[in-house]
N, C-alpha and C positions, 0 to 999 in steps of 0.2 A: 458533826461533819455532815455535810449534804450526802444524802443518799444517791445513790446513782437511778433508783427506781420512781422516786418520790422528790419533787425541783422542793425547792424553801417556799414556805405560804409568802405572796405577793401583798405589800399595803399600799393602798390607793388614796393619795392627797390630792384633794381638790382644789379649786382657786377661789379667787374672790366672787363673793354671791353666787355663786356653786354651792349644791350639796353632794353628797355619794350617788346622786339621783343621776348625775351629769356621766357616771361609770356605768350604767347601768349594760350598755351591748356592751363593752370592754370586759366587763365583770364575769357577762356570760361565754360569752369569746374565752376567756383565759378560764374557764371552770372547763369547760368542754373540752379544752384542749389540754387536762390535767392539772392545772392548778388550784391551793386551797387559796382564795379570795376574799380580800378583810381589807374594809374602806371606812374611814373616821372622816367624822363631821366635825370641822373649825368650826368653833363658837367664840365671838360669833363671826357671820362671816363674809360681813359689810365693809370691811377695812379699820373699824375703829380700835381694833387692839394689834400692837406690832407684832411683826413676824417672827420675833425669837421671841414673845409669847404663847404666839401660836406651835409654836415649835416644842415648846414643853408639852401641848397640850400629845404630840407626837410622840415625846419619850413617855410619858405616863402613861401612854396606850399601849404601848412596847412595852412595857412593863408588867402591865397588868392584861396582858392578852397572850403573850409568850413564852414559855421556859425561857432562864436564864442563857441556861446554851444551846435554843435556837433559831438559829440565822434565820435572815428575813433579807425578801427583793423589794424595793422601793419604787416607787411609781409618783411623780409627781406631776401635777398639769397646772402651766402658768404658774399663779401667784403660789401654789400650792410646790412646784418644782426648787423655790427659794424658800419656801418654809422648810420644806425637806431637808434643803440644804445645809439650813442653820442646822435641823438636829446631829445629821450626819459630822458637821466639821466643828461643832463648838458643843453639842450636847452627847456625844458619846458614840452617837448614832455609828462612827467608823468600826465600835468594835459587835457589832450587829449584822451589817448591811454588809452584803454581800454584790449583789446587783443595783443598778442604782440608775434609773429609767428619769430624764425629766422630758416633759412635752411641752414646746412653745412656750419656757420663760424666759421671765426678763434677766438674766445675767448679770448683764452690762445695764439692769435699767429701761423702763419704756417712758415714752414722753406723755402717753397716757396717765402716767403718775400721777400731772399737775393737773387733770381731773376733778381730783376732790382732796384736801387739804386734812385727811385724815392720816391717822397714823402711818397704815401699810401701806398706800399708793404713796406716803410720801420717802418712805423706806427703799422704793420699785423706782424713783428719779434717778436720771443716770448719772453713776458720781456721787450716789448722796455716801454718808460717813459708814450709812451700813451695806451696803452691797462694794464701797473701797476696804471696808475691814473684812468682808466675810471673802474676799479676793484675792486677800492678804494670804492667805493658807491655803488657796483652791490645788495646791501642789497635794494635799490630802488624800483628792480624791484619786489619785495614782495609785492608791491602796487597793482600790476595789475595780470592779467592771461597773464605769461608768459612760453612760448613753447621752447627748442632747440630741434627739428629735425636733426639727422645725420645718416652718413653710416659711418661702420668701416673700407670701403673698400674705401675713397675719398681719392683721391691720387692728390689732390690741394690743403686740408688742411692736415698737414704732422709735427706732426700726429694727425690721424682723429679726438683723444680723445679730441683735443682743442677746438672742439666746444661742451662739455660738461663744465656744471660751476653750482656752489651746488645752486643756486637760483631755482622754477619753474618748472616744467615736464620737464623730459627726455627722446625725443623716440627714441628710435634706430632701423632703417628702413635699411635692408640690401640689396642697391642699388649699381651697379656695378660700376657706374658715375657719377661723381660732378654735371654736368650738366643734367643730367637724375632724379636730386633732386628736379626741378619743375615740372617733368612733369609724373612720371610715376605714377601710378594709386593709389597705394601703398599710396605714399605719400601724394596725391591729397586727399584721405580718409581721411587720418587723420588730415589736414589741416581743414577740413568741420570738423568733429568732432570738433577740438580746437576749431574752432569760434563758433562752440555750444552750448561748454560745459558753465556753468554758472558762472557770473561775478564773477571773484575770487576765484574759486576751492581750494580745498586744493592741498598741496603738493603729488604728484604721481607719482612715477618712472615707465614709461612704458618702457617695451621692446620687439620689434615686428618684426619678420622675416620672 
């Protein structure tokens, strides 16, 4: 059971050609402001191996980095917010996860997918057979305190709106850059707030500019 003195240690998933490198002011931001801070590196993390691969590599970290009973708050960014995803609703991850943070993914799909014809960008097309199955059960996430964070302005998920999905809060943070969605300040706020807010909030659509 969550301590009232002491939040659940936070894991941080990154996106495509991203490392934990990409967390690094988020990391110190959320240490400073009491939390214990634990970020894994997809391997690899190019796109050539699918997302519910990658997603094991997320319960085997959870596994072997955590007590069995206890809870953990989820952080995901971009590509890395759908790898999350898969461990949460298809690998167990629901009975773990407590908090459940995703920043600027694709949901619904970016059309940047058709980019490169590798595994995970083609997993990230809107409609393909794994973001309609992993959709299929997104009622899941009603279980826990779950966040999407976006900008209307990301111009890597295309369009932005795909990282909107009727489950959980909605924030809409108007940041100029995909990548600037870990780190500006903006964000970073209301990141602390989420893992604040109390276990299982109600439904509330924020909107913040």
């Amino acid at each position: 059971m969550e301590s009232l003195n002491k939040p659940n240690p936070v894991l941080l998933i990154h996106g495509i050609f991203d490392t934990i490198r990409i967390f690094d002011k988020m990391s110190q931001y959320l240490k400073k402001s009491g939390w214990e801070v634990y970020s894994l590196n997809l391997v690899p993390n190019y796109g050539i191996l699918g997302l519910d691969k990658l997603a094991e590599q997320i319960a085997d970290y959870v596994d072997q980095t955590f007590p069995p009973n206890q809870p953990i708050d989820l952080i995901g960014f971009s590509m890395g917010g759908i790898v999350s995803r898969y461990y949460v609703q298809k690998l167990g991850g629901i009975d773990k996860v407590k908090r459940f943070i995703t920043i600027s993914s694709p949901h619904n799909g970016t059309l940047t997918g058709y980019a490169l014809n590798l595994a995970a960008p083609k997993q990230m097309r809107p409609k393909s057979d794994f973001l309609e199955n992993l959709n299929q059960d997104i009622d899941i996430l009603e279980e826990i305190n779950f966040t999407s964070i976006w900008t209307p302005y990301d111009a890597m998920i295309v369009p932005a709106r795909s990282s909107q999905i009727p489950v959980g809060r909605d924030i809409k943070i108007d940041i100029l850059l995909h990548a600037w969605m870990v780190s500006d300040e903006k964000v970073l706020k209301v990141i602390v707030e989420e893992l604040k807010a109390e276990y299982k909030s109600k439904l509330i659509k924020n909107f913040i500019s």
